[in-house]
VOLUM-720474 format. One record per residue (C-alpha): x, y, z; chain. Coordinates in steps of 0.02 Angstrom, whole numbers, plus 50000, padded with zeros to 5 digits. Last residue first. Layout:
N
{east->X, north->Y, up->Z, chain->A};
...
END
This chain:
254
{east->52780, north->52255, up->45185, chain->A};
{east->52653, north->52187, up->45296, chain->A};
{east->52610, north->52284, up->45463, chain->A};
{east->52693, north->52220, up->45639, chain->A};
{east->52522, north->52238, up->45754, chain->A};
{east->52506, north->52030, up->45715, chain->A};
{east->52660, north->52018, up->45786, chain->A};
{east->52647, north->52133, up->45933, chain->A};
{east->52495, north->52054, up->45987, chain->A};
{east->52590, north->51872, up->45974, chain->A};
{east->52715, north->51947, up->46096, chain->A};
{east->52595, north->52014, up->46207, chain->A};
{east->52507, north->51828, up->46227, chain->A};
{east->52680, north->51740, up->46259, chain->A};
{east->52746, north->51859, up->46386, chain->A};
{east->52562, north->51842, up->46479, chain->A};
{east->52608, north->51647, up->46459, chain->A};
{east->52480, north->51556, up->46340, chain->A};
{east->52323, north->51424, up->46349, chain->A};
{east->52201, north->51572, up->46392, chain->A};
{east->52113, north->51526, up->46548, chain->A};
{east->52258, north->51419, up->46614, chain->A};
{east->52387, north->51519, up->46534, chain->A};
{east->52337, north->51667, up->46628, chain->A};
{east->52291, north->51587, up->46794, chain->A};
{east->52479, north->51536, up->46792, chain->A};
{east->52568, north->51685, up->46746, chain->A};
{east->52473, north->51797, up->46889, chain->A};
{east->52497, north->51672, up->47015, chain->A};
{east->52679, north->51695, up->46979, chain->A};
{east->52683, north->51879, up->46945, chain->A};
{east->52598, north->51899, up->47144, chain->A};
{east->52454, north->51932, up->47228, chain->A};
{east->52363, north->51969, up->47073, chain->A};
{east->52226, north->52125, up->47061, chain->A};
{east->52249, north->52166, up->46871, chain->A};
{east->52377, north->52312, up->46925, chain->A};
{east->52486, north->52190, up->47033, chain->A};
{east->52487, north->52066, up->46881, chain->A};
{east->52518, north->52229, up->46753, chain->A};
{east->52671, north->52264, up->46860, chain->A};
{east->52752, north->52117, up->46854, chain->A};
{east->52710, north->52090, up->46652, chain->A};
{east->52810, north->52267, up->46618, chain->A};
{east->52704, north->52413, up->46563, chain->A};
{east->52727, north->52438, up->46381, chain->A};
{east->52538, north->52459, up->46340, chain->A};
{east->52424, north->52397, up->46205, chain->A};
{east->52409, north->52218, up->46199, chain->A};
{east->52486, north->52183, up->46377, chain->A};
{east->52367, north->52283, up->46455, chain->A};
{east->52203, north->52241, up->46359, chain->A};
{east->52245, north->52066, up->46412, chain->A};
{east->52264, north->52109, up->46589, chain->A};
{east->52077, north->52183, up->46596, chain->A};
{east->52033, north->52019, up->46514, chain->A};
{east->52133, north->51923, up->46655, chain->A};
{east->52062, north->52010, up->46791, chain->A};
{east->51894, north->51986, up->46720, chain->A};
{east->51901, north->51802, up->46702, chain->A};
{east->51973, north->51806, up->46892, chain->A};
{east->51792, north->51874, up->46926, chain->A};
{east->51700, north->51742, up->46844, chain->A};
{east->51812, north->51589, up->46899, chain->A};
{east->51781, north->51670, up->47072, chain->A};
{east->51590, north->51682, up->47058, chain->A};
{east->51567, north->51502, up->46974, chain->A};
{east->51546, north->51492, up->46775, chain->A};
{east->51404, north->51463, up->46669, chain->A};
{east->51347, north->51654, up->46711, chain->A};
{east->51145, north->51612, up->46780, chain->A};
{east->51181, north->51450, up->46819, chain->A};
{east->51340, north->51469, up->46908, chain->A};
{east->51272, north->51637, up->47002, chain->A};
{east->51114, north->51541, up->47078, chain->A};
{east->51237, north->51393, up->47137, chain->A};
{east->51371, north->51515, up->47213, chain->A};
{east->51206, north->51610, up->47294, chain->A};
{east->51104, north->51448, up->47358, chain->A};
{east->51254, north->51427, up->47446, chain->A};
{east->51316, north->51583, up->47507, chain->A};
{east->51140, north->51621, up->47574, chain->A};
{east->51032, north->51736, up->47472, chain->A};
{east->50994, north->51943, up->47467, chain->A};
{east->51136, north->51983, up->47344, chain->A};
{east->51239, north->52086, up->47413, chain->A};
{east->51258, north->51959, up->47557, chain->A};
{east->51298, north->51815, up->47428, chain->A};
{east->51425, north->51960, up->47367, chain->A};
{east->51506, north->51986, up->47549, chain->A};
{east->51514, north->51796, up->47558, chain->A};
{east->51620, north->51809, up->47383, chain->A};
{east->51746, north->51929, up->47472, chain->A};
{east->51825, north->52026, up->47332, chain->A};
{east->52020, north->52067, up->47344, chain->A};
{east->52024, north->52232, up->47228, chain->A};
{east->52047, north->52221, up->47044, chain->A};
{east->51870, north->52159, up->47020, chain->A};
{east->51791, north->52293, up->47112, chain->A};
{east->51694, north->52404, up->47000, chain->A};
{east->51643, north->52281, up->46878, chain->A};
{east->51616, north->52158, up->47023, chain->A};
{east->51518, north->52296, up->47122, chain->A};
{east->51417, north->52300, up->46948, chain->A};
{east->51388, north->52118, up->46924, chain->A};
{east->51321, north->52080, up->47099, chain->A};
{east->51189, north->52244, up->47102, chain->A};
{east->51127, north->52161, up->46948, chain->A};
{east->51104, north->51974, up->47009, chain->A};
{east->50973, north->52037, up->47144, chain->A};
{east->50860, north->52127, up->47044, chain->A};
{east->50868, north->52002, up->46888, chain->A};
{east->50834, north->51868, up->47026, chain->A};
{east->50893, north->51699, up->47065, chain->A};
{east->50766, north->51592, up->47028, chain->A};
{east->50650, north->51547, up->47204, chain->A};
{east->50648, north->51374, up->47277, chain->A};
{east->50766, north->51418, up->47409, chain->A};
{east->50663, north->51579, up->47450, chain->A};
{east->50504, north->51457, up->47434, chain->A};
{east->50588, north->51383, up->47596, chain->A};
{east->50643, north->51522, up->47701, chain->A};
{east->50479, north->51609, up->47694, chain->A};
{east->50384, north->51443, up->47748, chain->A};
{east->50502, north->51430, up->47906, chain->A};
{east->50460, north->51622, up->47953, chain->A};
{east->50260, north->51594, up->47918, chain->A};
{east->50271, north->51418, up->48024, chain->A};
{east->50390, north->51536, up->48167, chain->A};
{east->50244, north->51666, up->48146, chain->A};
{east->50101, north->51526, up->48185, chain->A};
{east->50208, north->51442, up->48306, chain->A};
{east->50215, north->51620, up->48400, chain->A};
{east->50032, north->51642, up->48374, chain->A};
{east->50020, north->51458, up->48460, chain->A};
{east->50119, north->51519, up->48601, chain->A};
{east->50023, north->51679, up->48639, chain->A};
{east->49860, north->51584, up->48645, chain->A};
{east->49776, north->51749, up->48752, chain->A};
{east->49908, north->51889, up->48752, chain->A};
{east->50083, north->51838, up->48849, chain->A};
{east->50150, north->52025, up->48822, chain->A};
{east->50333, north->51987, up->48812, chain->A};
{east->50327, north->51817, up->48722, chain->A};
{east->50205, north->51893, up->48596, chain->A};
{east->50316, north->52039, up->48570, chain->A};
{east->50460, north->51935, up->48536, chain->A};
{east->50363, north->51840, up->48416, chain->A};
{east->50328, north->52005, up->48318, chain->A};
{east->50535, north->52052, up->48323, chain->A};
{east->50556, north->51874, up->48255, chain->A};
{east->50442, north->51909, up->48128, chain->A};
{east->50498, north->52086, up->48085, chain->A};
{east->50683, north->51999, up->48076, chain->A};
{east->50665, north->51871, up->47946, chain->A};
{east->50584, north->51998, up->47835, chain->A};
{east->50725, north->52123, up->47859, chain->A};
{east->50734, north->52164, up->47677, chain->A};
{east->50928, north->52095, up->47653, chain->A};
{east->50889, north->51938, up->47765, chain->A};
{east->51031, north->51830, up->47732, chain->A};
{east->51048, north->51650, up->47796, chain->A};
{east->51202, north->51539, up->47796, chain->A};
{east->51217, north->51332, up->47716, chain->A};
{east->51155, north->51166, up->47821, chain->A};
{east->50985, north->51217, up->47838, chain->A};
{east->50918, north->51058, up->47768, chain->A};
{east->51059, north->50951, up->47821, chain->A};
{east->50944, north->50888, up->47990, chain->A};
{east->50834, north->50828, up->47851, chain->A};
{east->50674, north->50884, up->47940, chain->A};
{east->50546, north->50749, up->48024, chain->A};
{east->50379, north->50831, up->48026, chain->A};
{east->50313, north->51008, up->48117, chain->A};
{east->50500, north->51047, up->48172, chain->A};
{east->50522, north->51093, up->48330, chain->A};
{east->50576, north->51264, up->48388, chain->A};
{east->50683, north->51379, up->48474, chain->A};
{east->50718, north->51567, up->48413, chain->A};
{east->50900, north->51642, up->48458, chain->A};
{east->50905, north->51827, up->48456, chain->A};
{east->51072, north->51909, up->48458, chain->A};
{east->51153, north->52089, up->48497, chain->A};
{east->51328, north->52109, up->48466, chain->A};
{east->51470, north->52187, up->48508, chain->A};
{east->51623, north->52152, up->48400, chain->A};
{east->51731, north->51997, up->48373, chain->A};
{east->51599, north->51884, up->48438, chain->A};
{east->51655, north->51710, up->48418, chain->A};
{east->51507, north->51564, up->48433, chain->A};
{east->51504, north->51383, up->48464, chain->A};
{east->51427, north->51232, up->48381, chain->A};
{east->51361, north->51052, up->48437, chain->A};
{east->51207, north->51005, up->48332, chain->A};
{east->51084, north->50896, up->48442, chain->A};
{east->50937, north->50974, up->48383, chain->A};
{east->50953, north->51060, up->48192, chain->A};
{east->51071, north->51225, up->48204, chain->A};
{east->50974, north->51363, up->48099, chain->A};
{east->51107, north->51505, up->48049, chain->A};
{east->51070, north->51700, up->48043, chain->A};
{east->51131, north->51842, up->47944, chain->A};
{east->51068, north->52023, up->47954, chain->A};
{east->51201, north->52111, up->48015, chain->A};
{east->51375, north->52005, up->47987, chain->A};
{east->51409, north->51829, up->48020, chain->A};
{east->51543, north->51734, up->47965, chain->A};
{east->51516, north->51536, up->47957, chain->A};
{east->51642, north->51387, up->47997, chain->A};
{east->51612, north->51217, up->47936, chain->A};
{east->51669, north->51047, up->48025, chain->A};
{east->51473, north->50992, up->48079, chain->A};
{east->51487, north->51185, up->48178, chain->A};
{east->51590, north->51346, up->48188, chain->A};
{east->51532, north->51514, up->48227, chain->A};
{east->51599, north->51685, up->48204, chain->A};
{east->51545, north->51848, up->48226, chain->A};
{east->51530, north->52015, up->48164, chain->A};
{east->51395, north->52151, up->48226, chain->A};
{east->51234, north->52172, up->48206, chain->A};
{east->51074, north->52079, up->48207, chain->A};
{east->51144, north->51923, up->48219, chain->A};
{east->50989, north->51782, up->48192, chain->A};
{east->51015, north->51605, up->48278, chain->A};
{east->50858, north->51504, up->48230, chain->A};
{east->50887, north->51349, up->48338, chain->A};
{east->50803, north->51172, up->48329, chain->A};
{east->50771, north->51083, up->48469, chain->A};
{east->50865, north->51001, up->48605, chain->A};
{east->50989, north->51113, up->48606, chain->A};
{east->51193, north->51090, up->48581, chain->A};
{east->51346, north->51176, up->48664, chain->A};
{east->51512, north->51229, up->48639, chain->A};
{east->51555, north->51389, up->48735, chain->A};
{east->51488, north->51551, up->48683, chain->A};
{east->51650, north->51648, up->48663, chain->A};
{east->51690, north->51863, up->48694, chain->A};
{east->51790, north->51966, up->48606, chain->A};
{east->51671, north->52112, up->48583, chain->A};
{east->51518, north->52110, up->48716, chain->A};
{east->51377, north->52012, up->48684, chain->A};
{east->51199, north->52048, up->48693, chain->A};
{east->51072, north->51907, up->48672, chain->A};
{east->50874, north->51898, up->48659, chain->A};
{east->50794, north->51737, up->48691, chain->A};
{east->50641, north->51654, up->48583, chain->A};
{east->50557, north->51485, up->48648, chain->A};
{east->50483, north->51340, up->48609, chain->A};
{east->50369, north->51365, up->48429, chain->A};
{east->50313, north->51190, up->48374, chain->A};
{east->50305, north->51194, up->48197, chain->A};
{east->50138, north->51204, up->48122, chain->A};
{east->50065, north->51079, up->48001, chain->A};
{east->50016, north->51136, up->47828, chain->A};
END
């Protein structure tokens, strides 16, 4: 395996409400938040960052950066070992273990202390960081980390559920997460949890008198109307239409 070429590693603090400017490198950055919650927006996307999640901006990528609460950041250069598909990284990192962190914590130390072939330890650890990332990708998404995901979804499904707080829960980046979830469930995170909204409703309106409005605002719908319509597209009837065909089959045979 050929080494990436490690170039340097900064430490950040921002104060809340504060904006890093547009600007590029000319090498790849590793920008890890390790608190806080910020903002950045590059190549037309825009990422949230809470504690623990990080972004790798390929050289020449213009972005920027909102902090909406103090933060402290550390911002790892380096070159690729080989030519990288500047869309590699293209999706946001999560580092539930702190992993990601240790590392950059040990190359700090490197850069602080200046031992004897401090660099190439550093392009050793950035090789060892870069290699993590990868088989992570590669790796099935977990029994451990789908099981956490289902429960707060139990739990929360009436409530307005972030799905980047759920990639978080997790332990993977958004990405690999929505893809991970669809093959494990057959269905995408929010067609998953709106499937329990409407099964809770269903239960509802088969055994309770409480009016349609109600029940939408119950089941975790903004409104009746959005209600109606994401109940007749996953069931094929109106909510009025579904409790009145309960009540008919309820009505016993004389």
């Amino acid at each position: 395996m050929k080494l990436p070429k490690f170039e340097y590693l900064y430490c950040y603090y921002h104060e809340k409400d504060t904006l890093v400017k547009p600007h590029f490198h000319n090498c790849y950055e590793l920008t890890y938040f390790c608190d806080g919650n910020s903002v950045s927006e590059t190549n037309g996307e825009t990422y949230k960052f809470f504690a623990g999640n990080f972004l790798i901006y390929p050289s020449g990528r213009v972005h920027n950066e909102a902090h909406l609460s103090k933060v402290k950041v550390l911002c790892l250069g380096f070159t690729p070992a080989e030519d990288e598909d500047e869309h590699a990284y293209d999706r946001l990192f999560s580092d539930p273990d702190k992993s990601v962190l240790k590392l950059l914590e040990q190359i700090q130390n490197e850069t602080v202390n200046k031992e004897e072939e401090f660099r190439f330890m550093c392009s050793l650890l950035t090789g060892q960081l870069l290699l993590g990332l990868k088989r992570q990708a590669e790796t099935p998404f977990s029994q451990s980390s789908f099981l956490p995901v289902l429960r707060y979804i139990n739990e929360q499904y009436t409530s307005d559920i972030e799905l980047e707080y759920l990639a978080q829960l997790s332990g993977y980046s958004y990405d690999h997460f929505r893809h991970a979830f669809k093959q494990k469930t057959g269905m995408t995170p929010l067609k998953y949890i709106l499937g329990k909204k409407v099964d809770h409703a269903k239960l509802l309106l088969a055994n309770s008198t409480i009016c349609v409005a109600d029940i939408a605002i119950t089941c975790g719908f903004a409104n009746i109307s959005q209600f109606s319509v994401t109940f007749k597209k996953m069931t094929g009837r109106t909510p009025s239409e579904y409790r009145r065909d309960k009540e008919i089959k309820k009505t016993p045979v004389k």
